[in-house]
N, C-alpha and C positions, 0 to 999 in steps of 0.2 A: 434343401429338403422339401420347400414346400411345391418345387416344381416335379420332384420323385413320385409324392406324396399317391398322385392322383393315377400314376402308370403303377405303381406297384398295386392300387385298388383294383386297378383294374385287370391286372395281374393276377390278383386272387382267385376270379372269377375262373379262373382252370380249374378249381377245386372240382367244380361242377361236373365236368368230362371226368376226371380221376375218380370220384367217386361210383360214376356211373359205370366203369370199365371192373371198378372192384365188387360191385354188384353183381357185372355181369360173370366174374370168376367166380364170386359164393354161388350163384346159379348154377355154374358147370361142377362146381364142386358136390354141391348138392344130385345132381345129376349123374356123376361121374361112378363109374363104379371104385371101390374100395381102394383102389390102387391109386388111383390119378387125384384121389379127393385132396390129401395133403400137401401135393404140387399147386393144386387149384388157389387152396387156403392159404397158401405162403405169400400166391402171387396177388390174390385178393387181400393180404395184409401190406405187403409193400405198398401198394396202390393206396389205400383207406393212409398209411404214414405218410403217402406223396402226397395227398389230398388237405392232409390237417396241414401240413408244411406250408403249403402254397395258401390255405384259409391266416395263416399268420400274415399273409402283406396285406390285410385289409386293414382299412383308415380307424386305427382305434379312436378317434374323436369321433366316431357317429356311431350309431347302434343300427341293425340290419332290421329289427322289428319292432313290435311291442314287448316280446315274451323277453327278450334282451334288454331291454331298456329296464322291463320290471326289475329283474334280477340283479343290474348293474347297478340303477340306483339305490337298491334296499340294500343295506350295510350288512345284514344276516344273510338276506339270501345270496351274496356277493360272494360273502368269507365259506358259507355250506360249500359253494361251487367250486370254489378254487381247492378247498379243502378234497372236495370229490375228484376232483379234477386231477391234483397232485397225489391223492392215493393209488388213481386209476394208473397215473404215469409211472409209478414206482412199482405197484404189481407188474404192467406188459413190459415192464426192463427189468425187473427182478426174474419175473417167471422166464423172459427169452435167456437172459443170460445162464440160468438154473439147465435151460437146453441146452443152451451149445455147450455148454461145460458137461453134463451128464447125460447126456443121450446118445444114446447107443446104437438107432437108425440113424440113417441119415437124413431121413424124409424130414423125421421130428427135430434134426437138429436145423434143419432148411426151413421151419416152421418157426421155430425159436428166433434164426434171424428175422423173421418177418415182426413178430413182437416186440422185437429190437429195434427195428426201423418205427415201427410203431409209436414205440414210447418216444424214440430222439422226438419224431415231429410232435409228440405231445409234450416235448420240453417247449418247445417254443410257443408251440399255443397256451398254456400254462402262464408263459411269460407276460404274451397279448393280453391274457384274459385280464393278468394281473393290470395291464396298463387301463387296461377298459375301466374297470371297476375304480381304480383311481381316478381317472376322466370323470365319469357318471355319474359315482357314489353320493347320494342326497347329505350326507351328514359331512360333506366338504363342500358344499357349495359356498356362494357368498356369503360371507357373515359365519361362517362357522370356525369354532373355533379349533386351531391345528396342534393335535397335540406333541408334537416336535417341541415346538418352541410356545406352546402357549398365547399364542397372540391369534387373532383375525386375520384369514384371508384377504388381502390386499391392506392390510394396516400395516404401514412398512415404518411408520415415526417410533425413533426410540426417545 
């Protein structure tokens, strides 16, 4: 694993291109006249779901900034995020699937998939964030105590 580790980081970094491609479809969608905007949007949400997917192979033992590190170490701002995070994921799989089940275009139901894809790769991010925040999190560091089993971090004597 720890030889993986470093090609799937770097891996991640397609995220970059993915996202800037689903940019450029909110653009044309925006741009588009009325008919072709919800084509635009589908394929602008596939892309934004390809993007978070591929952000999940990144090295959850390090943080990418400061505004990340804040969040991951503070045990409130951590649980807020994943709490938002996990809302977010169940609205765009709730609302995609509410599509493709009831919608009556096809445009909107081709839209709905796209919210679908969305949400799968924000399972997984979800999952990372969760891993981050356990890595990070200041009220598990050393010397803290785990509340599993009650005992210290690295105090392994029974």
């Amino acid at each position: 694993m720890a030889r993986s580790r470093p090609v799937f980081h770097t891996l991640s970094y397609l995220q970059y291109p993915a996202v800037g491609i689903a940019g450029l479809f909110v653009i044309r969608a925006l741009l588009s006249e009325r008919e072709g905007m919800l084509d635009e949007m589908n394929t602008a949400l596939v892309f934004i779901g390809l993007s978070v997917s591929l952000s999940t192979l990144q090295d959850t033992t390090t943080t990418q900034n400061e505004i990340s590190r804040r969040v991951w170490t503070n045990p409130t701002l951590g649980r807020a995020f994943l709490t938002a995070l996990g809302g977010a994921t169940v609205l765009f799989i709730g609302f995609g699937l509410l599509g493709v089940v009831g919608a009556t275009d096809g445009k909107l139901t081709q839209v709905s998939f796209g919210l679908v894809v969305l949400g799968i790769g924000m399972i997984g991010l979800l999952k990372v964030a969760g891993e981050m925040f356990e890595h990070h999190r200041s009220d598990r560091g050393p010397g803290a105590v785990d509340a599993a089993d009650g005992e210290r971090d690295g105090d392994d004597r029974k």
